[in-house]
TORBA-195917 format. One record per residue (C-alpha): chain; x, y negated, z negated; residue in three letters. Coordinates in pm, whole numbers, plus 50000, padded with zeros to 5 digits. Example, Ala and Ser with C-alpha at 12.3 -4.5 7.8 and 13.67 -1.06 7.14 Angstrom:
<nodes>
<chain: A | X: 51230 | Y: 50450 | Z: 49220 | resn: ALA>
<chain: A | X: 51367 | Y: 50106 | Z: 49286 | resn: SER>
</nodes>
This chain:
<nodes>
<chain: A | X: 51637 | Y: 48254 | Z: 49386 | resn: UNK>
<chain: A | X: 51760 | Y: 48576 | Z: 49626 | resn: UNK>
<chain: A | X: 51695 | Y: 48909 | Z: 49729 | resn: UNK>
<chain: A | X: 51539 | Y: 49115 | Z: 49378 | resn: UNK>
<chain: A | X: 51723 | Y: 49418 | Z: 49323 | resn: UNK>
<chain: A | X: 51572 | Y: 49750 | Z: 49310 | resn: UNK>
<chain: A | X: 51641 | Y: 49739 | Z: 48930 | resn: UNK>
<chain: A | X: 51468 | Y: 49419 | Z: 48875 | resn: UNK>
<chain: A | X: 51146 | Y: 49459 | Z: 49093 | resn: UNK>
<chain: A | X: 50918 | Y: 49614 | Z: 48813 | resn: UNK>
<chain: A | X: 51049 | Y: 49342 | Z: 48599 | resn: UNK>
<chain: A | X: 50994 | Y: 49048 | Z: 48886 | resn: UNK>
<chain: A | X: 50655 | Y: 49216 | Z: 48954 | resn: UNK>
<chain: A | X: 50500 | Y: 49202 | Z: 48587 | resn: UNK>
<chain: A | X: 50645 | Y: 48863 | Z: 48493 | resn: UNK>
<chain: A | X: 50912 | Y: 48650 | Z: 48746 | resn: UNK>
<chain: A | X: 50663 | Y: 48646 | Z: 49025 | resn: UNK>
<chain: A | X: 50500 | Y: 48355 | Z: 48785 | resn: UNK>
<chain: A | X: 50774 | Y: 48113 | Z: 48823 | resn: UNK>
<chain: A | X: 50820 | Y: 48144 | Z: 49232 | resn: UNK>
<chain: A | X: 50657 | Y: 48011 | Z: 49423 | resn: UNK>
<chain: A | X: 50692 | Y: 48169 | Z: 49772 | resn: UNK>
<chain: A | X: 50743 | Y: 48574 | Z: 49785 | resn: UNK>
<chain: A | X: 50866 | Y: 48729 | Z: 50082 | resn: UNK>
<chain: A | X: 50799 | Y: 49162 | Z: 50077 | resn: UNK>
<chain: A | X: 50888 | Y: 49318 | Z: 50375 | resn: UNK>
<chain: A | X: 51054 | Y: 49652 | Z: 50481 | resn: UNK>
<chain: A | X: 50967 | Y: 49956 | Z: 50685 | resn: UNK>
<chain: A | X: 50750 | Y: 50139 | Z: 50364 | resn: UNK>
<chain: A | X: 50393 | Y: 49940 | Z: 50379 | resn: UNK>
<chain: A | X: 50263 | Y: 50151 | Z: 50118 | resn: UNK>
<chain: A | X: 50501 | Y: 49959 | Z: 49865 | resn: UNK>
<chain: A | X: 50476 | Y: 49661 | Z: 50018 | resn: UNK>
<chain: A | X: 50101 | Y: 49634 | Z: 49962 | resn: UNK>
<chain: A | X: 50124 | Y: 49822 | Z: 49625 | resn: UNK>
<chain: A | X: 50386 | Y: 49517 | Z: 49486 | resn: UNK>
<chain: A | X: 50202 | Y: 49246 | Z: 49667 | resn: UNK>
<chain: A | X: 49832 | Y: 49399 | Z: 49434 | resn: UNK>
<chain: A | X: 50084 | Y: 49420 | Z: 49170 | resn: UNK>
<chain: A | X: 50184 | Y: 49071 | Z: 49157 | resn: UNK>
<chain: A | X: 49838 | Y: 48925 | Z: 49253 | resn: UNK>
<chain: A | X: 49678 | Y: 49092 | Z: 48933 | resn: UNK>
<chain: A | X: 49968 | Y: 48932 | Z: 48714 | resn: UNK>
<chain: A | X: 49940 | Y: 48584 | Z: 48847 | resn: UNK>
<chain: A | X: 49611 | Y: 48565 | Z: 48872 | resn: UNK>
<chain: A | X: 49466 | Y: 48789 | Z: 48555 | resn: UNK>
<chain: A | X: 49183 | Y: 49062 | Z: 48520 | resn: UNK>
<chain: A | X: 48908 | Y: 48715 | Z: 48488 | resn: UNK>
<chain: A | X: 49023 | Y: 48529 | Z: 48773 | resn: UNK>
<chain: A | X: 48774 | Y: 48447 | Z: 49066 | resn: UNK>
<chain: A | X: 48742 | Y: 48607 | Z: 49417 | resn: UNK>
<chain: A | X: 48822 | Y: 48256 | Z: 49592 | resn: UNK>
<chain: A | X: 49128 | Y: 48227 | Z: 49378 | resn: UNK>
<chain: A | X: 49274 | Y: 48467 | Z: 49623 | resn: UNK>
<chain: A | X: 49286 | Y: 48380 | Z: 49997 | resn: UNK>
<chain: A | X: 49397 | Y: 48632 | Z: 50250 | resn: UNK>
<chain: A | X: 49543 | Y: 48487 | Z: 50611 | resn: UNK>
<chain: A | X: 49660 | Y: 48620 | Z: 50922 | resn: UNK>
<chain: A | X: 50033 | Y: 48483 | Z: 51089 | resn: UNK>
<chain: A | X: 49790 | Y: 48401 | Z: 51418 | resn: UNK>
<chain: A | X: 49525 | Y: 48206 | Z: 51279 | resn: UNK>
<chain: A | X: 49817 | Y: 47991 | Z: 51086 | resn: UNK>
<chain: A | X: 50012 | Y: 47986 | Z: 51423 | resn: UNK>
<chain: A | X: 49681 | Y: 47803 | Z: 51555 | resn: UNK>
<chain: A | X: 49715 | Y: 47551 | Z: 51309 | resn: UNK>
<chain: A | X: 50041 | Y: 47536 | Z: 51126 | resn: UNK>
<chain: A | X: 49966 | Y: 47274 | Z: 50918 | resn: UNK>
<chain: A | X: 49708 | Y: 47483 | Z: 50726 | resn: UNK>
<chain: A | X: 49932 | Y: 47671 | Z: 50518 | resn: UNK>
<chain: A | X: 50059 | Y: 47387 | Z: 50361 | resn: UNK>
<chain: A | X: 49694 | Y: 47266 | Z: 50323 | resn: UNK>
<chain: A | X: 49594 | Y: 47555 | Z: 50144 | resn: UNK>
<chain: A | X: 49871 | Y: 47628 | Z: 49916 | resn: UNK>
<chain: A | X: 49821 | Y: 47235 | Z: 49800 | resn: UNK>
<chain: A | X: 49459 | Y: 47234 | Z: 49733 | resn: UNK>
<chain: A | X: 49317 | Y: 47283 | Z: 49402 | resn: UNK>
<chain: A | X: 49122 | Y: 47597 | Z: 49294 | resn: UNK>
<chain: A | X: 48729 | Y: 47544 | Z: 49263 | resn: UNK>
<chain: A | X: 48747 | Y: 47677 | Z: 48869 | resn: UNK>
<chain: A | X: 49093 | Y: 47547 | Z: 48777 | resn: UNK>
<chain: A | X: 49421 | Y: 47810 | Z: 48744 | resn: UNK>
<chain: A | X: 49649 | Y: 47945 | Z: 48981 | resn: UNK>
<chain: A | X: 49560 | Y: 48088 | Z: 49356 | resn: UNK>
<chain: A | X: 49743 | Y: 48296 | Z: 49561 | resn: UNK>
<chain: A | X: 49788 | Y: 48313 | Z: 49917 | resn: UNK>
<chain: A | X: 49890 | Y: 48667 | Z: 50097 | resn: UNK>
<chain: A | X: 49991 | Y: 48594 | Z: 50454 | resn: UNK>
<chain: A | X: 50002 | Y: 48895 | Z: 50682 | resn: UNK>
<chain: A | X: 50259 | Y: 49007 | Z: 50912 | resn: UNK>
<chain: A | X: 50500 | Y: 48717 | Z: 50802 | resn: UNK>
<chain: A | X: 50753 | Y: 48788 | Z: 51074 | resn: UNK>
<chain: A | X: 50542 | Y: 48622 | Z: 51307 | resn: UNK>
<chain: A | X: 50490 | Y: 48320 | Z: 51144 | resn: UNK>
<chain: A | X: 50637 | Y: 47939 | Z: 51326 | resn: UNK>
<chain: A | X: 50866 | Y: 47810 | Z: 51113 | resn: UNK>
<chain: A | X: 50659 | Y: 47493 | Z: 51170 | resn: UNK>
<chain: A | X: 50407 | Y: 47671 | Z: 50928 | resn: UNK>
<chain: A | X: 50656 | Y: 47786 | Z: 50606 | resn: UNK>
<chain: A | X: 50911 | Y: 47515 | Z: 50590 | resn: UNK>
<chain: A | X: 50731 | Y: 47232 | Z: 50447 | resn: UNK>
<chain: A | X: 50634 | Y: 47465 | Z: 50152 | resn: UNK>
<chain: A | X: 51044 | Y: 47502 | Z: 50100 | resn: UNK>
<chain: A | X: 51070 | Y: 47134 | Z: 50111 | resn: UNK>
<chain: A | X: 50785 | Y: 47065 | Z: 49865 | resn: UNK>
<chain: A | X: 50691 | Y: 47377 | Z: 49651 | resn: UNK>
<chain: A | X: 50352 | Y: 47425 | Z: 49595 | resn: UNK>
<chain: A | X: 50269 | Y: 47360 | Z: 49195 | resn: UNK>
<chain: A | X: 49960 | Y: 47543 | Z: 49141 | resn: UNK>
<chain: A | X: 49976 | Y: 47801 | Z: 49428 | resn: UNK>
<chain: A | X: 50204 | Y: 48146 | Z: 49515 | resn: UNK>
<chain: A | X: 50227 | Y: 48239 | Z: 49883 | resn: UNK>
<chain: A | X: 50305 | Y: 48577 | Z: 49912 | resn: UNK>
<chain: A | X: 50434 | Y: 48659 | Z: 50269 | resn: UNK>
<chain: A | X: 50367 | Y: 49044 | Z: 50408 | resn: UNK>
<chain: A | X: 50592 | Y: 49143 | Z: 50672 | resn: UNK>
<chain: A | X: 50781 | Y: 49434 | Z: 50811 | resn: UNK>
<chain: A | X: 51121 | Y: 49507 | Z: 50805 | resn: UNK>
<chain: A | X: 51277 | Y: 49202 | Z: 50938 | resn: UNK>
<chain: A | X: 51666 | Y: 49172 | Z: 51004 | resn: UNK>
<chain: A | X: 51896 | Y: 49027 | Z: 50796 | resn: UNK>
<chain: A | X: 51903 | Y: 48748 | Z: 51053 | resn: UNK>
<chain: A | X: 51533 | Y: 48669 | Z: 51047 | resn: UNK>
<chain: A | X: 51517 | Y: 48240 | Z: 50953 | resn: UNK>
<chain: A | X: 51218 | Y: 48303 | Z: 50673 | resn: UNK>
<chain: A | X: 51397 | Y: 48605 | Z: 50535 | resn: UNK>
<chain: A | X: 51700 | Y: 48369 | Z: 50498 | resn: UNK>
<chain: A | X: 51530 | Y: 48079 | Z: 50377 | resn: UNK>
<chain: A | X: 51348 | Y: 48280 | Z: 50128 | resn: UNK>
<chain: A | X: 51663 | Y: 48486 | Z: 49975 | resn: UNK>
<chain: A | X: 51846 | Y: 48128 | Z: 49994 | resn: UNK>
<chain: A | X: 51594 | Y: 47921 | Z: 49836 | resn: UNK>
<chain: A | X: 51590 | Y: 47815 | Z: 49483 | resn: UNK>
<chain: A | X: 51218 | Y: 47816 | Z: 49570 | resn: UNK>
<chain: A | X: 51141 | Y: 48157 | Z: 49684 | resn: UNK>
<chain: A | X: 51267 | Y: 48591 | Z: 49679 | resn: UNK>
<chain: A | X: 51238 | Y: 48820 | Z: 49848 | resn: UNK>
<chain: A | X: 51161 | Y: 49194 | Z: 49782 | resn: UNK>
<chain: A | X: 51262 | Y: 49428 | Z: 50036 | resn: UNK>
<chain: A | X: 51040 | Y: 49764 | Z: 50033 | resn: UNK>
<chain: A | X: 51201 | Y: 50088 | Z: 50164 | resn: UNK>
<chain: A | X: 51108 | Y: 50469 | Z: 50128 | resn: UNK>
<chain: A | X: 51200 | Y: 50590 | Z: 49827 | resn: UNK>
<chain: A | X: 51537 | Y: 50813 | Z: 49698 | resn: UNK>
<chain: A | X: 51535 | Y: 51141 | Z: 49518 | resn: UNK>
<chain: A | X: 51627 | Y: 50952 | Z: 49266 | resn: UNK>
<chain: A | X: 51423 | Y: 50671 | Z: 49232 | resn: UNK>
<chain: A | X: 51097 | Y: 50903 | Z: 49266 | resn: UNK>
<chain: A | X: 51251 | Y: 51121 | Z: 48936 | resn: UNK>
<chain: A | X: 51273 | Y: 50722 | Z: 48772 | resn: UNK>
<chain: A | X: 50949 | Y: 50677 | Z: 48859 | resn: UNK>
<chain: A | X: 50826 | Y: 51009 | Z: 48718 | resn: UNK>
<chain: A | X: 51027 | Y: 50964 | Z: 48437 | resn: UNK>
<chain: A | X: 50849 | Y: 50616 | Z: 48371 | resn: UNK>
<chain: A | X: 50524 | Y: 50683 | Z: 48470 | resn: UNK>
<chain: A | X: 50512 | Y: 51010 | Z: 48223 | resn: UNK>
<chain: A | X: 50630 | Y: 50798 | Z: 47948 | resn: UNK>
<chain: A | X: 50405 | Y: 50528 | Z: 47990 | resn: UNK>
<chain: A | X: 50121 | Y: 50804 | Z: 47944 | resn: UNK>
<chain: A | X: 50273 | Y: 50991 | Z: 47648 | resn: UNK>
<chain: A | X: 50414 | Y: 51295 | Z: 47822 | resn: UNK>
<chain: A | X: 50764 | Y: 51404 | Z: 47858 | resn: UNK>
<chain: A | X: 50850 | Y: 51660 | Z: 48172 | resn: UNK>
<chain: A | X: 51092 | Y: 51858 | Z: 48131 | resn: UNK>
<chain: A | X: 51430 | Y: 51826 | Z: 48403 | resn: UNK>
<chain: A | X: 51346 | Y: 52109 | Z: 48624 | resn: UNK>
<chain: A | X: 50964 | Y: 52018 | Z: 48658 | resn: UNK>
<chain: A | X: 51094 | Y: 51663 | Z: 48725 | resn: UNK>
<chain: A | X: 51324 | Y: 51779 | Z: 49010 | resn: UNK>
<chain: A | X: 51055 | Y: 52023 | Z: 49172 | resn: UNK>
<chain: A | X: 50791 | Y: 51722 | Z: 49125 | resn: UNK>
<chain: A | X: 51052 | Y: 51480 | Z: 49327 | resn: UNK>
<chain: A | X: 51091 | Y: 51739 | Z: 49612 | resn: UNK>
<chain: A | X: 50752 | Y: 51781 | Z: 49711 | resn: UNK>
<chain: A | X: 50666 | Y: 51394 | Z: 49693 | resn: UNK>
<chain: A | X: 50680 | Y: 51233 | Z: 50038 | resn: UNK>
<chain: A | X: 50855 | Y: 50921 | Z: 50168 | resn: UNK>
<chain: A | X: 50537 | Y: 50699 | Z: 50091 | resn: UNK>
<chain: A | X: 50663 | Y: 50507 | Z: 49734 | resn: UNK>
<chain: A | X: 50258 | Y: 50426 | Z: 49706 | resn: UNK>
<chain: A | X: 50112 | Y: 50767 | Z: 49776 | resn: UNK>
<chain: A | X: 50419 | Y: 50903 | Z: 49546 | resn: UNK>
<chain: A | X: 50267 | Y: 50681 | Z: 49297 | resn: UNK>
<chain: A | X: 49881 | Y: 50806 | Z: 49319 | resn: UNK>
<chain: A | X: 50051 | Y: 51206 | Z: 49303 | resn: UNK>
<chain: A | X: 50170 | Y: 51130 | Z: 49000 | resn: UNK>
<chain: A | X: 49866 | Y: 51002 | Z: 48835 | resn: UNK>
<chain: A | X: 49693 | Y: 51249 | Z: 48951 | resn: UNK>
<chain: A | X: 49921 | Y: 51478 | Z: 48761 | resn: UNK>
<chain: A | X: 49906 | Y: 51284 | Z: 48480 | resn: UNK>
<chain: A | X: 49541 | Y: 51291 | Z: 48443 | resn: UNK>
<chain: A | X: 49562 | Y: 51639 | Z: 48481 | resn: UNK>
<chain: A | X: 49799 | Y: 51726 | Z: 48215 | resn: UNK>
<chain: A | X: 49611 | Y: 51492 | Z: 47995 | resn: UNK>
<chain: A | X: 49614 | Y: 51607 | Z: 47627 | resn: UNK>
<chain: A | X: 49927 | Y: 51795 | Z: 47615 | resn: UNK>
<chain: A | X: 50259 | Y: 51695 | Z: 47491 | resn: UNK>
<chain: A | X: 50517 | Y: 51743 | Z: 47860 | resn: UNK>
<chain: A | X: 50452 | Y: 51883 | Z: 48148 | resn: UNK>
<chain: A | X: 50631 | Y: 52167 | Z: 48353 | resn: UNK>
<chain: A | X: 50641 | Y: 52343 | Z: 48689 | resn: UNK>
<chain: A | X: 50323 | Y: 52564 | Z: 48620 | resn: UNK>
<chain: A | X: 50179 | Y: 52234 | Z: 48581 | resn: UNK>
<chain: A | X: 50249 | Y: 52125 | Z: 48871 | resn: UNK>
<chain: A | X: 50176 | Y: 52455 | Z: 49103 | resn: UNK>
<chain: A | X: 49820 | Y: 52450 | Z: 48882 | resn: UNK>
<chain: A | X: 49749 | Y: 52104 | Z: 49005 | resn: UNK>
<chain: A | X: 49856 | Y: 52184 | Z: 49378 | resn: UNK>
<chain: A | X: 49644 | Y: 52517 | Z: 49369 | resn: UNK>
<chain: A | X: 49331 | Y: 52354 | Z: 49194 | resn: UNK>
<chain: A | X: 49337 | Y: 52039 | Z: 49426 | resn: UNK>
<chain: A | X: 49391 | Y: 52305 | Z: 49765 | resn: UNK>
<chain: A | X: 49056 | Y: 52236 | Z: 49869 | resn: UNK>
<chain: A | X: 49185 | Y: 51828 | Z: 49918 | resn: UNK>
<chain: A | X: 48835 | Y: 51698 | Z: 49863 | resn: UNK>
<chain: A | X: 48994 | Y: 51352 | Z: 49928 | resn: UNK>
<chain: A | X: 49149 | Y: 51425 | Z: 50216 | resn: UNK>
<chain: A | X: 48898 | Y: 51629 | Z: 50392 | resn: UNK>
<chain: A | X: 48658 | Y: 51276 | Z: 50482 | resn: UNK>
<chain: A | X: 48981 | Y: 51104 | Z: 50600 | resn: UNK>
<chain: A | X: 49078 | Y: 51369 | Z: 50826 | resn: UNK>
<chain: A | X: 48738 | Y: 51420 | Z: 50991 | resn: UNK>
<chain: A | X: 48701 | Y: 51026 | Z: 51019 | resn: UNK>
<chain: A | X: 49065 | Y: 51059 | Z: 51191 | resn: UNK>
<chain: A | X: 48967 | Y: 51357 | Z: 51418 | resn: UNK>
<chain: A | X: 48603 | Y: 51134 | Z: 51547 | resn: UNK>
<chain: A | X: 48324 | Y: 51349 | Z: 51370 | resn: UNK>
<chain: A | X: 48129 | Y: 51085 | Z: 51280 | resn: UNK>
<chain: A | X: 47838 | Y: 51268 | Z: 51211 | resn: UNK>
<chain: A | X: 48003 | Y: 51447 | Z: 50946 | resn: UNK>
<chain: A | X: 48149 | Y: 51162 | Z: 50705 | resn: UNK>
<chain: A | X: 47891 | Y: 51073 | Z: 50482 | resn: UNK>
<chain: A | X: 47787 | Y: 51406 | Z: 50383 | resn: UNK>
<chain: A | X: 48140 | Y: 51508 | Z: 50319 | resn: UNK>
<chain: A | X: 48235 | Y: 51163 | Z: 50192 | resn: UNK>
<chain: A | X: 47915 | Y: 51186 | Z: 49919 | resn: UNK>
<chain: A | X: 48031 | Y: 51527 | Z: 49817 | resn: UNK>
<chain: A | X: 48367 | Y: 51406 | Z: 49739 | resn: UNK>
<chain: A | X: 48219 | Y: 51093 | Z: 49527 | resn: UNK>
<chain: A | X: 48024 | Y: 51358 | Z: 49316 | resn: UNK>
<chain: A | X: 48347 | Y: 51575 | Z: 49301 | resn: UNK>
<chain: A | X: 48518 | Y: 51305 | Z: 49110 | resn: UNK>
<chain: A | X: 48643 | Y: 51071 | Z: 49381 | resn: UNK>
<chain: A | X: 48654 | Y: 50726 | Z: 49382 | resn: UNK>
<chain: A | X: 48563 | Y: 50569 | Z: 49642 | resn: UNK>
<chain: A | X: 48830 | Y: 50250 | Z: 49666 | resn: UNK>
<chain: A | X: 49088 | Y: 50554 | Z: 49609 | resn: UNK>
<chain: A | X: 48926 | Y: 50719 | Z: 49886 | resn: UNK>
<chain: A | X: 48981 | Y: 50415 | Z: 50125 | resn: UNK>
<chain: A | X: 49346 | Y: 50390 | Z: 49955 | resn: UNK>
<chain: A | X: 49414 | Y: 50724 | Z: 50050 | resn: UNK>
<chain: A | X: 49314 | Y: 50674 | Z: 50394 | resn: UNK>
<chain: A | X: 49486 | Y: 50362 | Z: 50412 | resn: UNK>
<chain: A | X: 49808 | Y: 50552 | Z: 50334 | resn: UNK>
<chain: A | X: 49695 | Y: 50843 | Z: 50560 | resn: UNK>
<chain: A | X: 49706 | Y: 50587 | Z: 50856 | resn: UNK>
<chain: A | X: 50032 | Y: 50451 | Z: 50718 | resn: UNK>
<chain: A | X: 50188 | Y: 50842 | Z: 50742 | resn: UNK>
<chain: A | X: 50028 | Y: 50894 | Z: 51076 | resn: UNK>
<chain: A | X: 50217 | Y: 50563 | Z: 51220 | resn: UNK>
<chain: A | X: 50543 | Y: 50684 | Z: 51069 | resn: UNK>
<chain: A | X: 50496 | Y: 51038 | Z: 51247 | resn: UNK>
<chain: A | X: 50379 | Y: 50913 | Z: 51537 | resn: UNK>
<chain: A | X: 50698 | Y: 50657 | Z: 51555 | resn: UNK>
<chain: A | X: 50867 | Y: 50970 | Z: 51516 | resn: UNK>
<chain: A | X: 50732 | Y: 51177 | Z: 51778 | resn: UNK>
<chain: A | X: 50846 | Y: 50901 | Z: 52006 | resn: UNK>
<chain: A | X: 51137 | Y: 50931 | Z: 51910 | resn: UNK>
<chain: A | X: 51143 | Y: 51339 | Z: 51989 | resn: UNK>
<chain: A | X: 51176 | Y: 51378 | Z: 51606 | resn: UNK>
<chain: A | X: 50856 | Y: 51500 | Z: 51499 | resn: UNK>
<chain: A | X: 50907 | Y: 51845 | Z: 51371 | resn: UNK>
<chain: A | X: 51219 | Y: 51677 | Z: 51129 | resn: UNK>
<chain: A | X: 50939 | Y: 51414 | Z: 51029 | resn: UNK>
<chain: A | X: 50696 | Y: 51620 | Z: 50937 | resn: UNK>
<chain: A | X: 50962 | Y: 51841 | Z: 50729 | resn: UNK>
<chain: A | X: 51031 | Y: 51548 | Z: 50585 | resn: UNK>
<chain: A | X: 50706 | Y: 51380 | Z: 50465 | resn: UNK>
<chain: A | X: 50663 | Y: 51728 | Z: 50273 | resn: UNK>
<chain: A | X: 50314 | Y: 51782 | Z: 50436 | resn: UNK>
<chain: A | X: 50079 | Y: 52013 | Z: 50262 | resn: UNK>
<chain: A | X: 50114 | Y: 52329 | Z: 50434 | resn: UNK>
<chain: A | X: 49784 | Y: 52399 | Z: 50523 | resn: UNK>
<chain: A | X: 49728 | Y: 52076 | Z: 50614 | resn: UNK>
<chain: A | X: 50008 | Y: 52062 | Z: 50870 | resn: UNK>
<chain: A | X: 49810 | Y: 52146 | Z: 51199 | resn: UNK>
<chain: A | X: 49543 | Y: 51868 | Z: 51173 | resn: UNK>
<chain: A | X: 49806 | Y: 51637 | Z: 51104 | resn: UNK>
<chain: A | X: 49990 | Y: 51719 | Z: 51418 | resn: UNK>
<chain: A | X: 49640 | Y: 51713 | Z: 51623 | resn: UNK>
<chain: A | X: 49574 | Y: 51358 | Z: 51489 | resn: UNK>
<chain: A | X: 49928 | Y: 51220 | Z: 51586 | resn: UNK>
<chain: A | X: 49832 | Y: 51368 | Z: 51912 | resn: UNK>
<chain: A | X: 49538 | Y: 51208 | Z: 51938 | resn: UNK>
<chain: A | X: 49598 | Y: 50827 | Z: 51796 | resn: UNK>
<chain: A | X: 49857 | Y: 50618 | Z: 51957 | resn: UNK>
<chain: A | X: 50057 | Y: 50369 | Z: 51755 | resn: UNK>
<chain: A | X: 49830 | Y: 50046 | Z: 51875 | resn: UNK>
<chain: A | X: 49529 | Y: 50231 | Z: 51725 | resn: UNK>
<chain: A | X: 49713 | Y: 50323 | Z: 51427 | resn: UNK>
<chain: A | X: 49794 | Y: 49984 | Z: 51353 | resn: UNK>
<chain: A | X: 49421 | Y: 49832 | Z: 51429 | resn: UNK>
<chain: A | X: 49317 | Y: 50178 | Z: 51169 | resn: UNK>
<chain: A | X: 49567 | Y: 50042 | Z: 50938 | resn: UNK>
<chain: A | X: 49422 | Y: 49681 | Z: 50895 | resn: UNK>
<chain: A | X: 49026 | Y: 49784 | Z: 50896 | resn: UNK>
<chain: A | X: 49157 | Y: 49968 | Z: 50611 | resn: UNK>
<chain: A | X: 49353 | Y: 49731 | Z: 50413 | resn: UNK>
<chain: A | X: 49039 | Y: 49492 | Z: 50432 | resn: UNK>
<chain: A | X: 48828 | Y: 49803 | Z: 50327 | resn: UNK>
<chain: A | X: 49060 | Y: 49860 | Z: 50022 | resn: UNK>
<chain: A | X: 49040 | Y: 49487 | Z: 49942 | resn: UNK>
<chain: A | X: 48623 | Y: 49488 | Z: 49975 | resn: UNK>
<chain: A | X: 48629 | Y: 49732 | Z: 49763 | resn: UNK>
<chain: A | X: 48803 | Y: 49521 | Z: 49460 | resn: UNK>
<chain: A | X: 48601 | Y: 49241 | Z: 49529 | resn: UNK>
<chain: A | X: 48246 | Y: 49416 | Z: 49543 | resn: UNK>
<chain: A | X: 48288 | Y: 49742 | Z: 49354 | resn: UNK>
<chain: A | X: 47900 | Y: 49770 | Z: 49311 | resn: UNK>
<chain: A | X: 47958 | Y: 49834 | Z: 49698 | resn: UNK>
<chain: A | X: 48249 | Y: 50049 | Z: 49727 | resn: UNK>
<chain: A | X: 48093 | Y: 50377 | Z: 49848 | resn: UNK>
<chain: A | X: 47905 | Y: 50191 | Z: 50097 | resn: UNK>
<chain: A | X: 48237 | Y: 50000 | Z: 50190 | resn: UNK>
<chain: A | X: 48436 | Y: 50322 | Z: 50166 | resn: UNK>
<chain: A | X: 48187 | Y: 50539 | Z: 50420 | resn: UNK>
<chain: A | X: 48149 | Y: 50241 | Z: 50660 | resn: UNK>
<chain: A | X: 48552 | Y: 50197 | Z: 50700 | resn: UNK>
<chain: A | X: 48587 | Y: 50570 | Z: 50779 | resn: UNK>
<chain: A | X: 48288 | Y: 50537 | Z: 51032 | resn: UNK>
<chain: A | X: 48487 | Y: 50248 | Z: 51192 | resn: UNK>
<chain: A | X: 48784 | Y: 50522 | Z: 51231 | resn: UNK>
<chain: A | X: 48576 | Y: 50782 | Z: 51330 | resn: UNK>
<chain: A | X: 48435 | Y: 50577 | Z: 51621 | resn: UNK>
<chain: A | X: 48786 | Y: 50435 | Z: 51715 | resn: UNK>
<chain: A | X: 48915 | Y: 50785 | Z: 51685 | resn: UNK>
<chain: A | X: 48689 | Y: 50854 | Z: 51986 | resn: UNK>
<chain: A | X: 48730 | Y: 50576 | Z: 52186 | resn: UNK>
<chain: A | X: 49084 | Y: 50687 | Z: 52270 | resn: UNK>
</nodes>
């Protein structure tokens, strides 16, 4: 196939992604990445399918045995249909373990590889975009303009129009996270619910009526190590209307921002980063106290407890406060282990 174009992702997401095979989605904006990567696992396999239709697997634990890739994307589901196979952090794979699947396709299986942004350059980034086999998606922070498309689309899908200006001011005070961009919107959505558009005193009524961030306030007491203090918190927000796998997905993207700013503070650019992520502003002190106090190798163990959180939470949802409470306990503790 090749490289999907911007224009054609939604498209390759809700119906092309059943005719290839392998999927490569990389780029430097993980919030999209894992929000196509859901995306495409609910269309191919469907709201029915079972939990061991979908296998998650780590580049190491394939690098230990190369051969079981192959394995797996050959072998037949337990209940019959399709499975899919998500392999994380792709860029690290042995090319011993991903180019037998280009020579023979699996029929009955997707592998969906997860990596970062790898170079033009990178052999299964080439393979894939050069395969009649495979495509690649690559995932970067949104434009201006494609967060006023996805507005646009998003309010249209719900019955709503918004009128130019409120679509502008909306587009400015979305950050550079295309998933969390995503959630903001549905939250206005569901707050405008029952009218016929929406407009700027819409959108300062949602800001001013969500101040107290009962979402955020578990996620950044988890972050700062009060451990004592989740679960209370974390139960209040539940009965405030929370949900508890959106909880874990908003600390999963929480982790994701704190990596970004904390790559940026490296790089002596933090005060332009934090301008630029459009940060709350009385949120804006905590946020710089956390990227103080987690260092990127933290950040990216936070950001995988998380992502199997998220993914516990799908599979046992009978569960998901427990799971949601636990995973911020995890953070909490590695938050003062530092």
């Amino acid at each position: 196939m090749a490289t999907i174009r911007p224009g054609d992702i939604t498209r390759f997401v809700a119906s092309g992604c059943k005719t290839t095979p392998l999927i490569l989605v990389h780029g430097p904006d993980e919030g999209s990445i894992r929000t196509r990567v859901r995306a495409m696992a609910a269309t191919l396999l469907g709201p029915d399918a079972d939990s061991l239709s979908l296998l998650d697997l780590e580049a190491e634990t394939i690098n230990a045995d190369p051969g079981r890739l192959l394995d797996e994307a050959n072998a037949i589901a337990m209940f019959g249909g399709k499975r899919v196979i998500l392999v994380s952090h792709a860029g690290k794979l042995q090319k011993a373990a991903w180019q037998p699947l280009l020579e023979v396709p699996p029929l009955d299986s997707t592998v969906i590889f997860q990596a970062d942004d790898l170079a033009k350059t990178s052999p299964l980034r080439v393979a894939l975009e050069q395969s009649s086999h495979g495509a690649a998606i690559a995932c970067y922070p949104p434009s201006r303009q494609d967060l006023q498309d996805l507005i646009d689309s998003q309010a249209k899908a719900a019955g709503l129009s918004i009128t130019p200006v409120a679509r502008a001011y909306l587009a400015d005070l979305l950050g550079a996270d295309f998933a969390l961009s995503e959630m903001e919107i549905e939250k206005l959505i569901l707050y405008c619910r029952g009218q016929i558009a929406i407009d700027v005193a819409d959108i300062d009524a949602m800001i001013m009526d969500s101040s107290d961030q009962a979402g955020s306030e578990p996620i950044d007491r988890a972050f700062e190590g009060k451990l004592e203090e989740i679960e209370a918190v974390a139960l209040r927000s539940f009965r405030e209307g929370i949900n508890a796998s959106g909880l874990v997905a908003l600390a999963l993207n929480h982790a994701i921002l704190l990596k970004r700013l904390a790559l940026s503070k490296q790089n002596g650019s933090l005060d332009t980063a934090m301008r630029n992520e459009r940060i709350f502003f009385r949120r804006q002190d905590r946020i710089r106290s956390q990227v103080s106090r987690w260092e990127l190798p933290m950040l990216l163990k936070a950001i995988d407890t998380l992502a199997t959180a998220q993914e516990q939470t799908r599979r046992t949802p009978a569960l998901e406060e427990t799971v949601a409470v636990r995973a911020l306990w995890s953070i909490a503790l590695a938050s003062r282990r530092r």
